[in-house]
C-alpha positions, 0 to 999 in steps of 0.5 A: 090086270083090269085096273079100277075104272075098268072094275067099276064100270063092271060093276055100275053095269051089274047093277042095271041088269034085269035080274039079280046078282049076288055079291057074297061077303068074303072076310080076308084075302082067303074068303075072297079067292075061294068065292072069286073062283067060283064064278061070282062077279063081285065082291064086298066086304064085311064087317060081321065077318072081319070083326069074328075073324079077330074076336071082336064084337061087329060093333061100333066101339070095336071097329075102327076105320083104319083096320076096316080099311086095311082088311079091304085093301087086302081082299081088294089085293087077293082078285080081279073083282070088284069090291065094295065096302061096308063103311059102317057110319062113315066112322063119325057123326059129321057129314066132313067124316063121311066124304073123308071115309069114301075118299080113302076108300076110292084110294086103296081100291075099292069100287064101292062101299055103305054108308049107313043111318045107325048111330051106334047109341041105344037110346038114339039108334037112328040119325035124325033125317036131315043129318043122316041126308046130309051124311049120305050128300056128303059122301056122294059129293066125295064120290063125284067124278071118282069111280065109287058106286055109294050105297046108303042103307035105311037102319030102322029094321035091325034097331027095332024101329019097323016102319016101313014108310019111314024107311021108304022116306029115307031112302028116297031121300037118301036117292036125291042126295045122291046115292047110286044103291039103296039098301034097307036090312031086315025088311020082313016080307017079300011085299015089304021088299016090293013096296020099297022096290018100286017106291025108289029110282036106283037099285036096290039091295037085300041082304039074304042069309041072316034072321027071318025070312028066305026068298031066292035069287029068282023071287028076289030078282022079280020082286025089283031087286037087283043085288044080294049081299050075305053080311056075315052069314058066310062068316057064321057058316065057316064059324059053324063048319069049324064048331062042328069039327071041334065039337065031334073031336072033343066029344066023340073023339073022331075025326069025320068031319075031314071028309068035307074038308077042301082038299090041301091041293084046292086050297093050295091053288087058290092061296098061290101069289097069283090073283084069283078072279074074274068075270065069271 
């Protein structure tokens, strides 16, 4: 079994490739078997998806720290891949918090996780910058000399604040506190995305599969991206699959939807105590 140095420096490594690579967003130990099998090199959670799978809402209030964490040490269990994390805020305000969330991830596995500059408050949705500087500072301090690649994200496009040269600031300066990545969701076009590409040092990460437009994997990579993540569009999909099977019974009284269904021997294989997974 790689064990966790080893799965980092995979995943330090896809991300100075040239071209991108997707990193999908598996929900529990299941979700990730079935994407490891499929060839994909990495993984990273989700908390939209996590947060649906136990009928909550992907919210602030509704997600704690320890349940987050659990849910990634389960997918860390289920393959050989790299994992990353979507760490919300840090789960606190203060940069202390921050560093004790990226510990405790690097601890149960994880090669990698997010910090992000949202508040969770309407009427301030977004950290100052000096605070949110001194947020991402702290968690890279407490990434040092771990094998932990920290991502910060730039909050601004999903709290209605789209300034582009704002986000650009932050994540500059969220690159010389000492992030690895550096993410922005919701930028709108594909020049936005260029422009925050060559504004900043390290790679850079987009989100495909949710509102607004649609680039591929091609026009991603030679826009200067160098890793897709889902979110929770995933999640929805399996979400949608299921509301469609349910609704066809319930209003037509058939049963089609067993055609697209996975085969009981597939999903057999893949739910097996094995580990599932690898570089491809």
């Amino acid at each position: 079994m790689p064990d966790q140095q080893e799965k980092f420096e995979r995943f330090r490594a896809l991300h100075a490739g040239t071209r991108a690579f997707v990193i999908p967003n598996p929900w529990d130990a299941g979700s990730a078997r079935l994407l490891a099998s499929l060839g994909f090199e990495a993984l990273a959670t989700t908390s939209a998806g996590y947060a649906f799978s136990k009928g909550k809402l992907d919210s602030f209030a509704g997600l704690e720290r320890d349940e987050i964490l659990a849910n990634a040490a389960e997918i860390v269990a289920a393959t050989d891949l790299p994992v990353s994390a979507d760490l919300e805020d840090g789960f606190g305000a203060a940069p202390e918090t921050c560093a004790e969330t990226v510990a405790l991830a690097c601890r149960i596995g994880l090669v990698g996780g997010s910090i992000e500059d949202a508040t969770g408050d309407p009427a301030s949705p977004i950290y100052e910058l000096p605070q949110a500087v001194e947020r991402v500072r702290a968690a890279a301090e407490a990434a040092r000399g771990l094998p932990f690649l920290l991502t910060a994200r730039a909050e601004n496009f999903l709290w209605d604040r789209p300034d582009l040269d704002d986000t650009i600031n932050r994540l500059q300066a969220f690159s010389a506190a000492g992030a690895d990545v550096l993410y922005a969701p919701g930028l709108p076009d594909l020049d936005a995305i260029r422009m925050v590409c060559a504004a900043v040092d390290k790679p850079v990460n987009v989100v495909m599969g949710l509102k607004g437009p649609r680039f591929s994997v091609d026009e991603l990579s030679d826009a200067g991206v160098r890793r897709i993540s889902v979110g929770g569009s995933f999640a929805r999909a399996a979400l949608g699959a299921l509301m469609r099977a349910a609704q066809e019974v319930r209003t037509a009284g058939t049963f089609d939807y067993a055609a697209d269904a996975l085969p009981a021997a597939t999903v057999a294989a893949l739910m097996s105590r094995e580990k599932r997974g690898g570089r491809g």
